[in-house]
C-alpha positions as CSV (number, residue, x, y, z in Angstrom):
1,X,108.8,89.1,98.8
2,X,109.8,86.6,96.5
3,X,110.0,82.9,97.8
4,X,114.0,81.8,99.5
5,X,114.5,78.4,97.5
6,X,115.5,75.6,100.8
7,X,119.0,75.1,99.8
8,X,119.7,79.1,100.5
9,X,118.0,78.9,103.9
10,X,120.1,79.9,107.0
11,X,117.1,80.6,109.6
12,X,113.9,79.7,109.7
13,X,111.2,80.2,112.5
14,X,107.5,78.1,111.8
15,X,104.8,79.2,114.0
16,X,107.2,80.3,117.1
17,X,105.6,81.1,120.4
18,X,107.0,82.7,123.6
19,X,104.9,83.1,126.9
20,X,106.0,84.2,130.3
21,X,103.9,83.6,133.2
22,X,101.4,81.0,135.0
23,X,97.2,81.5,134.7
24,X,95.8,84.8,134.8
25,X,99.5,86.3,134.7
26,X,100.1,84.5,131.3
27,X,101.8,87.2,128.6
28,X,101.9,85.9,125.1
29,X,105.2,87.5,124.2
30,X,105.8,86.0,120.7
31,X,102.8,85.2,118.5
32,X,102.7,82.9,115.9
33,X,105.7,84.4,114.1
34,X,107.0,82.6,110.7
35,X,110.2,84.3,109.1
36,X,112.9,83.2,106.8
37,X,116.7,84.3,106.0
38,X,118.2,83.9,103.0
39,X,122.1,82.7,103.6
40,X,124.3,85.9,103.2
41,X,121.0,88.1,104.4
42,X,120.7,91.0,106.7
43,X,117.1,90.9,108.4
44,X,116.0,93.5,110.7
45,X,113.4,93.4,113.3
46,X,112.1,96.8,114.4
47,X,109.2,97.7,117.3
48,X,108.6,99.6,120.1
49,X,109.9,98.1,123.8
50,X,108.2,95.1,125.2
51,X,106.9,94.0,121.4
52,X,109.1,90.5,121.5
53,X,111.9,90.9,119.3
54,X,115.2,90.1,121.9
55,X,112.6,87.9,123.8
56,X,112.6,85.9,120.0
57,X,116.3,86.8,119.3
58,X,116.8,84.9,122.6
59,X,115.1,82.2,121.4
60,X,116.8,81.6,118.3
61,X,119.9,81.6,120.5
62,X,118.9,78.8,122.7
63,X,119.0,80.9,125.1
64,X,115.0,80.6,126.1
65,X,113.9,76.7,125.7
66,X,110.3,77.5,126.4
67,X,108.9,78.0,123.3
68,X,106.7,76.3,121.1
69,X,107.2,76.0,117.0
70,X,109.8,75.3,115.2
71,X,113.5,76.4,114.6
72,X,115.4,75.0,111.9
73,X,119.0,76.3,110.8
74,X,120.4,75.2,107.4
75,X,117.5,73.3,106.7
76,X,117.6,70.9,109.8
77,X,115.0,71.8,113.3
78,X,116.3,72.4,116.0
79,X,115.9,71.1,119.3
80,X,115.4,73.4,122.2
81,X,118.5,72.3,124.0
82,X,121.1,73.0,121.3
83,X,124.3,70.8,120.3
84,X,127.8,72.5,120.1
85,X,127.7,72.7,116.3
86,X,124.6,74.6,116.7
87,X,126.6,77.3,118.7
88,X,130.0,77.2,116.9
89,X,127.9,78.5,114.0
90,X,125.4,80.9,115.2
91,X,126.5,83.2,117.7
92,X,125.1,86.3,119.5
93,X,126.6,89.9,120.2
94,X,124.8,91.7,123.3
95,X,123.5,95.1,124.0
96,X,126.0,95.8,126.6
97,X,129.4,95.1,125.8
98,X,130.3,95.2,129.7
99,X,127.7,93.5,131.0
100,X,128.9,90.4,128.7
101,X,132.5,90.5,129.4
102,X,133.8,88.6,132.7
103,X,135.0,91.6,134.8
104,X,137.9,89.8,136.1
105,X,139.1,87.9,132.9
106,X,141.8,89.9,130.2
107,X,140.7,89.8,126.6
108,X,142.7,87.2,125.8
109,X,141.2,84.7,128.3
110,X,137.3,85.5,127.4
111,X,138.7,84.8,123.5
112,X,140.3,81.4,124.3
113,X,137.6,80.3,126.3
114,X,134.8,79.6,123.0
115,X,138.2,78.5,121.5
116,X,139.4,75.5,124.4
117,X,135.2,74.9,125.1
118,X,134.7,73.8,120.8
119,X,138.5,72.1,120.9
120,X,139.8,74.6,118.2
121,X,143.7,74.7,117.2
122,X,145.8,77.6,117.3
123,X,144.7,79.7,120.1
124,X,147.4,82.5,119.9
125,X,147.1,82.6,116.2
126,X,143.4,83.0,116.3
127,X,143.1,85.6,118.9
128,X,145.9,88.0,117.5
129,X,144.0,87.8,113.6
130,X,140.2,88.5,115.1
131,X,141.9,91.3,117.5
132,X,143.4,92.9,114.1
133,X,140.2,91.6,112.0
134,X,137.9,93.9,114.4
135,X,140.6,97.0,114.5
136,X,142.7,96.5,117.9
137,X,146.1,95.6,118.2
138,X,148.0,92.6,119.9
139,X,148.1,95.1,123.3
140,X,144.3,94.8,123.9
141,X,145.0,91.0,125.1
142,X,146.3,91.9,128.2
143,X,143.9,94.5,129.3
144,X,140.3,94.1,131.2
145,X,137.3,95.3,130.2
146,X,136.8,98.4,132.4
147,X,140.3,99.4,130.8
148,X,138.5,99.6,127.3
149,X,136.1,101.8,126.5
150,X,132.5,100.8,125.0
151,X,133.4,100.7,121.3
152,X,136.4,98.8,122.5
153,X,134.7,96.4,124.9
154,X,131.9,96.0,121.7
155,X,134.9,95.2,119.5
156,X,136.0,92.6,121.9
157,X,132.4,91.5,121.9
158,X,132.2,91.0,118.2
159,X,135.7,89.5,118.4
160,X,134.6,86.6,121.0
161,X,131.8,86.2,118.5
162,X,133.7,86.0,115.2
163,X,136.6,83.9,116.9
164,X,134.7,80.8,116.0
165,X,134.2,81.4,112.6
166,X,130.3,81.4,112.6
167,X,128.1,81.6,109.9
168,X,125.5,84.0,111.4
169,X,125.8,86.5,113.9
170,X,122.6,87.4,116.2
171,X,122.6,91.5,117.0
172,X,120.9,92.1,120.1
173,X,120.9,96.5,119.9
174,X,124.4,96.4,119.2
175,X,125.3,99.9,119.1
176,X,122.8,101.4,121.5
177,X,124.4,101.4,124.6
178,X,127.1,103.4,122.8
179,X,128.2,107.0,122.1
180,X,127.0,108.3,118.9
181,X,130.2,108.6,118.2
182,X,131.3,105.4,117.8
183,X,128.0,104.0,116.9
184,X,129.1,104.6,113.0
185,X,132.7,103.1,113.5
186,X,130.5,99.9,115.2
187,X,128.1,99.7,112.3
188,X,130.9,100.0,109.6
189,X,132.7,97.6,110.8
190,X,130.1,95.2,111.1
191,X,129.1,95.6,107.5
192,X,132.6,95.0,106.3
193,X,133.1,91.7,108.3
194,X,129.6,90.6,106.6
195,X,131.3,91.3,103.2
196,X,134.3,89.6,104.7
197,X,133.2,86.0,106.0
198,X,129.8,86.5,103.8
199,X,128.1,86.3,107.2
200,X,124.3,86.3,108.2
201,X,122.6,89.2,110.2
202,X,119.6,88.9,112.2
203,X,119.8,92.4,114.0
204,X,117.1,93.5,116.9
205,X,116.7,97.4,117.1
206,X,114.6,100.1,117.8
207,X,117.0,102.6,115.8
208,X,115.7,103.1,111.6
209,X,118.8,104.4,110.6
210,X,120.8,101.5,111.9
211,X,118.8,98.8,110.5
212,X,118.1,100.7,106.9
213,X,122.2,100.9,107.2
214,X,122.9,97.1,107.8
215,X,119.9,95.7,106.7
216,X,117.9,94.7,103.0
217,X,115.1,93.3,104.6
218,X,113.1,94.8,107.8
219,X,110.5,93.1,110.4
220,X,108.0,95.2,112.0
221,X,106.9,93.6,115.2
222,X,104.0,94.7,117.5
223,X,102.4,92.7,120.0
224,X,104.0,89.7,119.4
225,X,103.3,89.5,116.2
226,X,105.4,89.9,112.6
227,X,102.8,92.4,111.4
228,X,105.0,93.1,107.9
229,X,108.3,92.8,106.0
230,X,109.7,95.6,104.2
231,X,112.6,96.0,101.8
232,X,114.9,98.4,103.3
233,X,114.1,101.0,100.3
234,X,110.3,100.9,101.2
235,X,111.0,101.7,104.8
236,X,113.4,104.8,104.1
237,X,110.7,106.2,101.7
238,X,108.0,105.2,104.9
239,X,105.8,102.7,102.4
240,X,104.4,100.5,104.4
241,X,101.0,98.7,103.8
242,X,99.9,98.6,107.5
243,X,98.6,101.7,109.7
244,X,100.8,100.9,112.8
245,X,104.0,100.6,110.6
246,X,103.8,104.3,109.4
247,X,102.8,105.2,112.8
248,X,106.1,103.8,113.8
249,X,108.0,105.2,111.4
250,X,107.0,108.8,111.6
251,X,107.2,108.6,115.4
252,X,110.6,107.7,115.0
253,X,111.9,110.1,112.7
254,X,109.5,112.9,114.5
């Protein structure tokens, strides 16, 4: 891979660690991992269960403190405890869109909420044009979540993300608790807000053809550890320089 010059770096993660447990219950979780996005990028990370990717997605999030290496966004490190910039400009879209929508709040009160908390202008304004931006109408304000279905509570989702105007969205499995479906309408429109806001992508999944859709560059992770990066061509056409990897990739298109 060729060298990301510093004044084009969104993320970078130096040496990062992640371990769960006291003594003889220790787990190393993350090991050692080093990994760089280019601004404008989408980076995949790829593994089985349990190999550390949404534990370090998490992580990048501020959303685990407990880690040791470094962090740095746009060049600077950051500290465990992130500021409010920080978050105004990375943001993170879950796995379950139900599970991170308030149960009892209408769309239009979990989208003014990131609004009121960062003092941002416009409220009204703002939630009608991301609500359009993501493919629902003005109506959606005024319903609850268990009103929508999932590709509409994951629209929300993305929405509540976007409403901030970030510069890079974390993807924790974003279409998989979905219908297949929608899982295409999902992915689509993701790519097109990218093109849109010339975002950044750092997308966690176990599913090839979702990364090899979004993504130009893929992390295989196994034990922890980054074992290789691929371009998204290599990994269609299953080149990979380490045993595991192709083991990986043939399981999953077995």
């Amino acid at each position: 891979m060729n060298p990301i010059p510093g004044n084009e770096r969104s993320i970078e993660m130096v040496d990062l660690a992640i371990a769960f447990g006291r003594g003889n219950q220790r787990r190393q979780v993350v090991d050692q991992v080093n990994m760089t996005l280019a601004r404008g990028e989408s980076y995949g990370l790829i593994g089985e269960s349990g190999c550390g990717k949404s534990t370090l997605l998490r992580a990048l999030a501020g959303l685990n403190h407990d880690y040791r290496g470094h962090i740095l966004f746009n060049n600077r490190e950051q500290q465990p405890l992130r500021d409010k910039p920080f978050y105004r400009q990375v943001q993170m879209v879950f796995q379950d869109p139900y599970a991170s929508l308030h149960p009892r709040k209408m769309v239009w009160a979990s989208l003014r909420e990131p609004l009121k908390l960062h003092g941002m202008d416009r409220h009204e304004a703002r939630i009608s044009e991301v609500l359009h931006a993501v493919g629902l109408s003005d109506a959606f304000r005024y319903r609850y979540p268990h009103q929508l279905s999932g590709g509409q509570r994951q629209r929300v989702a993305i929405a509540r993300a976007l409403i901030l105007e970030p510069s890079v969205l974390l993807l924790d499995e974003p279409t998989s608790a979905l219908d297949v479906s929608v899982q295409a309408e999902i992915l689509n429109l993701l790519s097109r807000m990218r093109q849109q806001r010339n975002l950044t992508y750092l997308l966690v999944t176990h599913d090839l053809a979702v990364v090899t859709h979004l993504c130009e560059r893929v992390g295989i992770m196994h034990h922890g550890k980054l074992l290789e990066e691929l371009s998204a061509e290599r990994l269609r056409r299953g080149e990979a320089d380490e045993s595991y990897t192709r083991e990986f990739l043939a399981a999953s298109v077995a």
